[in-house]
DSSP file (Angstrom, degrees, kcal/mol; ACC not computed):
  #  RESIDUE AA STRUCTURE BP1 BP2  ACC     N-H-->O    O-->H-N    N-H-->O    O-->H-N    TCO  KAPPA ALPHA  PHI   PSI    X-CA   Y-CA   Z-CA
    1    1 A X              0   0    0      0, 0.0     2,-0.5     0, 0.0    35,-0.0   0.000 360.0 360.0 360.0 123.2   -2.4    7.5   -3.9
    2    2 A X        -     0   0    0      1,-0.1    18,-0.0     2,-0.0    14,-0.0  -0.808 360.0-161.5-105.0 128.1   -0.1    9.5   -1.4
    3    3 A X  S    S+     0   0    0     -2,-0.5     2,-1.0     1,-0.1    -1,-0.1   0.798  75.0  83.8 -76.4 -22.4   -0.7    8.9    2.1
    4    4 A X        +     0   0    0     12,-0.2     2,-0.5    13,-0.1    -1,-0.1  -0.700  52.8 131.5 -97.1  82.6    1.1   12.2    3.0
    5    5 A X        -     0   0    0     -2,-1.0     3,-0.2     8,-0.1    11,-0.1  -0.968  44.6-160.1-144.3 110.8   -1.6   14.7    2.6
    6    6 A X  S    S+     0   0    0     -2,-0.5     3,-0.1     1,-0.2    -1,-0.1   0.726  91.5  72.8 -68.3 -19.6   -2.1   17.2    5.6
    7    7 A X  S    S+     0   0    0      1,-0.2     2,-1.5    -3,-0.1    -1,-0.2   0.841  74.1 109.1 -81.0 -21.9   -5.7   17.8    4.1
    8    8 A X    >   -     0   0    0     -3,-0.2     3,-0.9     1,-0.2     2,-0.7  -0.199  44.3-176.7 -46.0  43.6   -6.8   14.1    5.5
    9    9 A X  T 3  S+     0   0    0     -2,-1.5    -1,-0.2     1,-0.3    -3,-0.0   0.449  76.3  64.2  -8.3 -21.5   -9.0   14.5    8.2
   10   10 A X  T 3  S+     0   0    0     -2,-0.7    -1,-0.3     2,-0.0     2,-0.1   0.509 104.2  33.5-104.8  14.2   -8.9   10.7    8.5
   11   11 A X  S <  S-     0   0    0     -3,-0.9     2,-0.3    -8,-0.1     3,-0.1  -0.407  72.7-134.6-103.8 175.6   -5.6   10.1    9.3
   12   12 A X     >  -     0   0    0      1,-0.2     4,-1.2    -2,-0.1     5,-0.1  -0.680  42.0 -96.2-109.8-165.1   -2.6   12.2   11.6
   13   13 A X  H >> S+     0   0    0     -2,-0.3     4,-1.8     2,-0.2     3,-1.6   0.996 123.4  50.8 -45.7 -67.7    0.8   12.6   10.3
   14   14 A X  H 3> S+     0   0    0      1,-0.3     4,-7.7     2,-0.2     5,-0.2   0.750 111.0  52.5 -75.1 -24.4    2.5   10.0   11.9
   15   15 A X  H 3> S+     0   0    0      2,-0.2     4,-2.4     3,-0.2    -1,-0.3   0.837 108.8  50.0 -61.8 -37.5   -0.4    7.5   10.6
   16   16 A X  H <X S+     0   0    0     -3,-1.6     4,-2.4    -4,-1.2    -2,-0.2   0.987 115.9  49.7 -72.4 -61.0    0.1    8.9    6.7
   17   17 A X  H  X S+     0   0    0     -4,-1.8     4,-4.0     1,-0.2    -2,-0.2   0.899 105.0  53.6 -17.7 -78.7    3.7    8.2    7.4
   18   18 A X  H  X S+     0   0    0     -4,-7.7     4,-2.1     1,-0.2     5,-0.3   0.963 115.7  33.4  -9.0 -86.2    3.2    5.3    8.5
   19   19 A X  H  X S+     0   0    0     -4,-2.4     4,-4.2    -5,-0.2     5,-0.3   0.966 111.4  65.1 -52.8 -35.1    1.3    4.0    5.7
   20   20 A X  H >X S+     0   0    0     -4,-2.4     4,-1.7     1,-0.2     3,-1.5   0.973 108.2  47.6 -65.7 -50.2    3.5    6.3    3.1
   21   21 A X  H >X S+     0   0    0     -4,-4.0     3,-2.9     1,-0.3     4,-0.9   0.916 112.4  42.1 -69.4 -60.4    6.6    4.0    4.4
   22   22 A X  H 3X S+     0   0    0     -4,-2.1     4,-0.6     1,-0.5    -1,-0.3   0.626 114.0  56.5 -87.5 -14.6    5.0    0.5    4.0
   23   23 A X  H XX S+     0   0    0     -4,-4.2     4,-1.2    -3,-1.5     3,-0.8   0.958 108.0  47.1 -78.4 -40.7    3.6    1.9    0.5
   24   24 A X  H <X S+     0   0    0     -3,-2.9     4,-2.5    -4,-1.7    -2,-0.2   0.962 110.8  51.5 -85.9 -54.3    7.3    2.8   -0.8
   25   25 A X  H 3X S+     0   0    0     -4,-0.9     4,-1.8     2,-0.2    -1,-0.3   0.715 114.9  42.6 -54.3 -21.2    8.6   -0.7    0.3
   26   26 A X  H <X S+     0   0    0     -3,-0.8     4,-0.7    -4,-0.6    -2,-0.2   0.953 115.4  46.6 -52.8 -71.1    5.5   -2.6   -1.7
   27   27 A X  H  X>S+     0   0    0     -4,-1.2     4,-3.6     1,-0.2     5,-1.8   0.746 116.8  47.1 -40.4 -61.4    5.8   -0.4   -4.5
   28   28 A X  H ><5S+     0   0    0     -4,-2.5     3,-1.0     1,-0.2    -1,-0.2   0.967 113.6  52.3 -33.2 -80.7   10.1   -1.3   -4.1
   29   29 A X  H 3<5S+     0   0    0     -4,-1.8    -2,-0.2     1,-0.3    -1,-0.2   0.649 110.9  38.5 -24.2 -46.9    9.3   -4.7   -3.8
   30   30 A X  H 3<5S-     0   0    0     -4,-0.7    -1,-0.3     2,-0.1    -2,-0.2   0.837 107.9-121.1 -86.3 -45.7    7.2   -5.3   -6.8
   31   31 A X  T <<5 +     0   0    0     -4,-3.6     2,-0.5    -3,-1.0    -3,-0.2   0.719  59.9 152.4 122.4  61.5    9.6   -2.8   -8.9
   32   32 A X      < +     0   0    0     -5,-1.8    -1,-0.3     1,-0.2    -2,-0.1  -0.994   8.1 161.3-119.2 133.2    6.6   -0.4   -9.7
   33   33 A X        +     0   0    0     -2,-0.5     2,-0.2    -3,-0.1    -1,-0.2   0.472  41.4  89.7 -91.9 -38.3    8.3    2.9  -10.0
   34   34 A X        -     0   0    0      1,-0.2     0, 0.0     2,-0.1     0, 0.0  -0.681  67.9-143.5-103.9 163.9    5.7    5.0  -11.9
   35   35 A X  S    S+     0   0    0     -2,-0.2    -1,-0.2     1,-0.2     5,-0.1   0.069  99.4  52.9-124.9   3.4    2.9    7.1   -9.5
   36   36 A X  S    S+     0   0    0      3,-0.0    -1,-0.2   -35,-0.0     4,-0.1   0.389  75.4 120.1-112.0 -10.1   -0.2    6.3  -12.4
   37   37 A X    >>  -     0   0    0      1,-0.2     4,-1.7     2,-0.1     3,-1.6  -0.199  67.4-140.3 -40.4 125.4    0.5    2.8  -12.4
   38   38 A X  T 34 S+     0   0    0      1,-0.3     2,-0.4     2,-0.2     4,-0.3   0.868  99.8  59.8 -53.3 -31.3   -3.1    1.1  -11.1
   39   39 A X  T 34 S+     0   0    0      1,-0.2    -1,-0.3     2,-0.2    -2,-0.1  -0.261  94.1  58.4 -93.5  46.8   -1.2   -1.2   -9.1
   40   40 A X  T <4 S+     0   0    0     -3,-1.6     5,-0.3    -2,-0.4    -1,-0.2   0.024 107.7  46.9-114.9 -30.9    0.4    1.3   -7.1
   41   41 A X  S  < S+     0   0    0     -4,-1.7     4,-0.3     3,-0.1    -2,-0.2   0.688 112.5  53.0 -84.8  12.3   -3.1    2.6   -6.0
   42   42 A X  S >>>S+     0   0    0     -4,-0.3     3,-2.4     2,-0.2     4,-1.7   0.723 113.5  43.6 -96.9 -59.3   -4.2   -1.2   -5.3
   43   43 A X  T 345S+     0   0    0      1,-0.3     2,-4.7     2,-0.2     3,-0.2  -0.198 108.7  52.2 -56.0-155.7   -1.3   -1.5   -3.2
   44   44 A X  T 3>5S+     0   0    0      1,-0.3     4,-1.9   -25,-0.1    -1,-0.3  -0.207 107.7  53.6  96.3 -71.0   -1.9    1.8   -1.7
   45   45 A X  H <>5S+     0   0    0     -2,-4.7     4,-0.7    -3,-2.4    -1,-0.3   0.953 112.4  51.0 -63.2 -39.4   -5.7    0.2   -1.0
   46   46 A X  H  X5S+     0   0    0     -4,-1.7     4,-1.3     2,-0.2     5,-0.4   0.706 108.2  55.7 -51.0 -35.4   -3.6   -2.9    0.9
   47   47 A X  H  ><S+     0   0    0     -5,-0.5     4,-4.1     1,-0.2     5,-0.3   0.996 105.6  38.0 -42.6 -92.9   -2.1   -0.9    2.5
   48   48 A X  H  X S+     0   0    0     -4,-1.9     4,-2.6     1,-0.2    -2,-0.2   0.721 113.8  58.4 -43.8 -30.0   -4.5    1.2    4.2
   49   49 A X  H >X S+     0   0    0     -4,-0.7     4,-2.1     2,-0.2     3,-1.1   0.980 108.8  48.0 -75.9 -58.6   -6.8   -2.0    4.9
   50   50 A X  H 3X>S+     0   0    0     -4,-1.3     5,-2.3     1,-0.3     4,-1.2   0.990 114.0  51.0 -50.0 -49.5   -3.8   -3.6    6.7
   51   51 A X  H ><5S+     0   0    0     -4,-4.1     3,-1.1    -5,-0.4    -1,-0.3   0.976 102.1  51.6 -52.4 -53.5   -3.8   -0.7    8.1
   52   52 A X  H <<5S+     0   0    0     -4,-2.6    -1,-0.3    -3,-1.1    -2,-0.2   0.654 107.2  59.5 -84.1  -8.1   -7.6   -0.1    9.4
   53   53 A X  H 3<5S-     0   0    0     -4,-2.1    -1,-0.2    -3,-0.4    -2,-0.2   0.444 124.1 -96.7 -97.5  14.0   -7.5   -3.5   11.1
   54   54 A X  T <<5S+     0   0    0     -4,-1.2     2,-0.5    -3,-1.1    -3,-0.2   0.435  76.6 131.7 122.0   1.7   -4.8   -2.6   13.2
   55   55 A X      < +     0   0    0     -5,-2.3    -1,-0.3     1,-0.1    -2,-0.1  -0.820  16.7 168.3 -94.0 144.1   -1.5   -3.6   12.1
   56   56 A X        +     0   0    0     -2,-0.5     2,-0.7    -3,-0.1    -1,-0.1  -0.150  41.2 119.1-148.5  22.7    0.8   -0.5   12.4
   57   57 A X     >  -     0   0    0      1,-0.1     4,-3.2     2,-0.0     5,-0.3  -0.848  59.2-150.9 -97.2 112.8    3.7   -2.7   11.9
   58   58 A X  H  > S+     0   0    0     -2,-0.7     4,-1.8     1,-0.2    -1,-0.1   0.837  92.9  35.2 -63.4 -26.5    5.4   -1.1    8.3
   59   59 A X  H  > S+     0   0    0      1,-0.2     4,-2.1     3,-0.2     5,-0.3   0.858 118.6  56.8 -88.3 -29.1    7.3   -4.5    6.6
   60   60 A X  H  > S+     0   0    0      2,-0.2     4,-1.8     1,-0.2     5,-0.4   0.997 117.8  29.0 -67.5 -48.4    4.3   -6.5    8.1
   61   61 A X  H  X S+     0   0    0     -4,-3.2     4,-0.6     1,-0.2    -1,-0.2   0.900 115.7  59.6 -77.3 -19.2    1.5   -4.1    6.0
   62   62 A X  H  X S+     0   0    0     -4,-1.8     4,-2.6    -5,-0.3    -1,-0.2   0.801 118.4  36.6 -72.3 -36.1    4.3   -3.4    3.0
   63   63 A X  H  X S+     0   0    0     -4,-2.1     4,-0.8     1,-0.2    -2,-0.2   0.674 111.4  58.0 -86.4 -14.8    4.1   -7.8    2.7
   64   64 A X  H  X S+     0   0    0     -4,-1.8     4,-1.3    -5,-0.3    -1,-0.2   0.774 109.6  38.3 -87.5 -33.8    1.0   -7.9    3.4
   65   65 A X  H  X S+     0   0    0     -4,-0.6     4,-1.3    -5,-0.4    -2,-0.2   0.804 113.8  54.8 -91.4 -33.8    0.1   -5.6    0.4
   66   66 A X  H  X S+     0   0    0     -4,-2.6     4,-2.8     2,-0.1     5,-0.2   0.964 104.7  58.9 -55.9 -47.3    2.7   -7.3   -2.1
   67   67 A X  H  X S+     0   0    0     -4,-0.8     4,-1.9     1,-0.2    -2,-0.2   0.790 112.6  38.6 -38.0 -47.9    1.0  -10.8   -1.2
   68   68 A X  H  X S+     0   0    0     -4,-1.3     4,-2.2     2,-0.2    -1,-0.2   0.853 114.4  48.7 -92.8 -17.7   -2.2   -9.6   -2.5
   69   69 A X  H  X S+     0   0    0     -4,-1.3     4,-4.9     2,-0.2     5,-0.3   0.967 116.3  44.8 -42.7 -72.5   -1.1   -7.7   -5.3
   70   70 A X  H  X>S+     0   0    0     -4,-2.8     4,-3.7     2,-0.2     5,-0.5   0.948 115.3  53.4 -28.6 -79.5    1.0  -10.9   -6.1
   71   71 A X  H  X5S+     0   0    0     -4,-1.9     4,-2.4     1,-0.2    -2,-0.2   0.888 112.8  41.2 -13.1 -83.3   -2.5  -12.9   -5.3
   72   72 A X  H  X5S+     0   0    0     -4,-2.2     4,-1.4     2,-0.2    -1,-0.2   0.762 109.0  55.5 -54.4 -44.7   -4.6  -10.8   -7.6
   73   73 A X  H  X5S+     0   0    0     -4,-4.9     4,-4.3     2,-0.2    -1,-0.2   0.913 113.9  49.5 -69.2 -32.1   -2.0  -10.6  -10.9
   74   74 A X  H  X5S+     0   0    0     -4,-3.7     4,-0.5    -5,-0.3    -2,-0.2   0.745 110.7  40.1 -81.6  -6.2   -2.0  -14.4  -10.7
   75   75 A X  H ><<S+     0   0    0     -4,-2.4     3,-0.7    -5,-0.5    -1,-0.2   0.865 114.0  59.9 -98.3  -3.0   -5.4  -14.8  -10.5
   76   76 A X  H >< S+     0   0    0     -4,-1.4     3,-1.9     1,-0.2    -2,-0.1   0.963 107.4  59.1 -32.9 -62.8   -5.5  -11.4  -13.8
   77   77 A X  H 3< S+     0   0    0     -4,-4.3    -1,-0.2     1,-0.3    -2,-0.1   0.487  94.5  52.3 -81.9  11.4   -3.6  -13.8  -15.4
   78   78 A X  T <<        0   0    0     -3,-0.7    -1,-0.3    -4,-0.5    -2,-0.1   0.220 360.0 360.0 -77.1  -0.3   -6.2  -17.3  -15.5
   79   79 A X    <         0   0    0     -3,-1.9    -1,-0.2     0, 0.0    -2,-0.2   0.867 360.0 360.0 -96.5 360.0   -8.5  -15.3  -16.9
């Protein structure tokens, strides 16, 4: 999921920006490189939630969306 889409009526620029940085630093973080991994569009979903409750801070919503990623693969991997 690319946040940098001019057709997104539900966003502005600076807001897809926004998000687009704090997605490239998860994505860094985690060392997910390829654009069809599924856990680039869950981070990508972390994003944007961090996002729609207000935090507009970019390493605060990029940690906040590794954390759950992180969260979620260890709990993938009890099952």
């Amino acid at each position: 999921m690319v946040f940098l889409n001019n057709d997104n009526p539900n966003y502005s620029k600076a807001d897809g920006e926004l998000m687009q940085r704090a997605l490239d630093i998860a994505a860094e973080r985690l060392s997910i490189t390829d654009e069809t991994d599924d856990e680039l569009s869950t981070l990508a979903r972390f994003v944007r939630a961090a996002f729609i409750i207000g935090n507009r801070d970019v390493e605060s919503m990029a940690k906040f969306a590794v954390k759950a990623v992180l969260v979620r693969r260890k709990s993938r991997s009890k099952d």
